[in-house]
C-alpha positions as semicolon CSV with decimal commas, in nm:
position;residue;x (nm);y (nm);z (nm)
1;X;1,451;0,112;1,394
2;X;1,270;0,096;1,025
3;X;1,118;0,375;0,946
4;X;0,870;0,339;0,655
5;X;0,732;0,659;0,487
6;X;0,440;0,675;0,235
7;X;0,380;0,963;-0,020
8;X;0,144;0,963;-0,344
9;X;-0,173;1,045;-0,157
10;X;-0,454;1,318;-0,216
11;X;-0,772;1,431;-0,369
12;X;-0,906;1,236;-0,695
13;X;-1,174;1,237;-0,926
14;X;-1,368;0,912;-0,942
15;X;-1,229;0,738;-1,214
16;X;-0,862;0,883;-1,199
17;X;-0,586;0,714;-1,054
18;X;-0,285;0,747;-0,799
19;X;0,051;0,598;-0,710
20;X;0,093;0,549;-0,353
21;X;0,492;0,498;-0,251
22;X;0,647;0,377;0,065
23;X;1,015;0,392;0,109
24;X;1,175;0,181;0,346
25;X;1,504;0,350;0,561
26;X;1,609;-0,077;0,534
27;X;1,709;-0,238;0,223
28;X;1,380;-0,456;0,096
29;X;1,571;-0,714;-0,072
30;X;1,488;-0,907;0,162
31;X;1,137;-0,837;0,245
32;X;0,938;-1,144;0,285
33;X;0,629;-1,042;0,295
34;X;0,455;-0,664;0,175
35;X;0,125;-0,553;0,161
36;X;-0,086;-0,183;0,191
37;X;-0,371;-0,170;0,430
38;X;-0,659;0,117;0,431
39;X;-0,885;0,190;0,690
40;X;-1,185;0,459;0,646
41;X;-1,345;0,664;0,895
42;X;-1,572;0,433;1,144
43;X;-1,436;0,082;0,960
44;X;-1,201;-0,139;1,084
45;X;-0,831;-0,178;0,878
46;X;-0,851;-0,421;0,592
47;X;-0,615;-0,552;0,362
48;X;-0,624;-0,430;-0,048
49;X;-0,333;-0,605;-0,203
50;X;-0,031;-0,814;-0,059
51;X;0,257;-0,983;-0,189
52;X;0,492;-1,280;-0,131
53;X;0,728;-1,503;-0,286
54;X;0,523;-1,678;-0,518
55;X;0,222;-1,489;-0,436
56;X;-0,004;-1,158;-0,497
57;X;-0,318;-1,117;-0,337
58;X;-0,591;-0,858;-0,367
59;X;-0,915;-0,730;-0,197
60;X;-1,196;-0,880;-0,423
61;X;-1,314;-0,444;-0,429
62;X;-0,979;-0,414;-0,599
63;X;-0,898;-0,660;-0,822
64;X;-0,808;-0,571;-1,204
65;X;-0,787;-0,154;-1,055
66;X;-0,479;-0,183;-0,821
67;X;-0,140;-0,302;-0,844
68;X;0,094;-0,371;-0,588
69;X;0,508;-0,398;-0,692
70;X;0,852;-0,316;-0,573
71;X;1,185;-0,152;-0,662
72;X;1,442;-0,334;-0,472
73;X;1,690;-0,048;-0,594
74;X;1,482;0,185;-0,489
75;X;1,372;0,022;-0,137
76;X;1,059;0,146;-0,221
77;X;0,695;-0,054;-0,250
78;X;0,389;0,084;-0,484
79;X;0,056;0,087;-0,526
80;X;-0,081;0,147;-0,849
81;X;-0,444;0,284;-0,812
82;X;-0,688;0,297;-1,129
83;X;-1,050;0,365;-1,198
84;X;-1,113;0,495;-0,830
85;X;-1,438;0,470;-0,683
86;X;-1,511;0,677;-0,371
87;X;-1,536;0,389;-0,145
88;X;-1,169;0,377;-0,189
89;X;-1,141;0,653;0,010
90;X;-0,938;0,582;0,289
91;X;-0,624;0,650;0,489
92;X;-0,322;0,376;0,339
93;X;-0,059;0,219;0,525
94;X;0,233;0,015;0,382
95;X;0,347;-0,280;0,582
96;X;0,632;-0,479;0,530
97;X;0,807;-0,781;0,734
98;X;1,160;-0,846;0,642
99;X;1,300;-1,247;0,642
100;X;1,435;-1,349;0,988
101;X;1,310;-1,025;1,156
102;X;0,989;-1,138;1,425
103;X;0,841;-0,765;1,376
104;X;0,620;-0,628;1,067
105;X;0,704;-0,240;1,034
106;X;0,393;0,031;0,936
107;X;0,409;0,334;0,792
108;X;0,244;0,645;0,923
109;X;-0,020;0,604;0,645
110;X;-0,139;0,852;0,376
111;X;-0,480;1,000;0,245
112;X;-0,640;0,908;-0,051
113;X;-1,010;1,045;-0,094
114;X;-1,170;1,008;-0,404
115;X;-1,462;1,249;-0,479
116;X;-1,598;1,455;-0,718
């Protein structure tokens, strides 16, 4: 069973930033696909940035603030977070699906909440 664990989470200032981390208990070199999720309180889950061979996609709210990358070495996945807004408050989730496996794996999710 993967286990995926995110960290990085917490209380912000608008305008600060944070580095959300998910570490996979599986090697990712072979993760096809990886992307983080949020959903806030009374909204449905949506997806802020994924990525793909060939391919990184972000939420038009986050585009040119958040980053999405990978340490293979590190079996770990990141989000970058900059210029926070309070609408970006949210609990994250990491999900990643891994080539030739039929299941996606989730992590247990972490808090960000921006706010003065």
């Amino acid at each position: 069973q993967v286990q995926l664990v995110e960290s990085g989470g917490g209380l912000v200032q608008p305008g600060g930033s944070l580095r959300l981390s998910c570490v996979a208990s599986r090697n990712i070199f072979s993760v096809n696909v990886m992307g983080w999720y949020r959903q806030a309180p009374g909204k449905q889950r949506e997806l802020v940035a994924a990525m793909s061979p060939g391919s990184t996609n972000y939420a038009d709210s986050v585009k040119g603030r958040f980053t999405i990358s990978r340490v293979n070495a590190k079996n770990t996945v990141y989000l970058q977070m900059n210029s926070l807004k309070p609408e970006d408050t949210a609990v994250y989730y990491c999900n990643l699906n891994w080539n030739g496996d039929p299941y996606e794996y989730w992590g247990q999710g972490t808090q960000v909440t921006v706010s003065s």
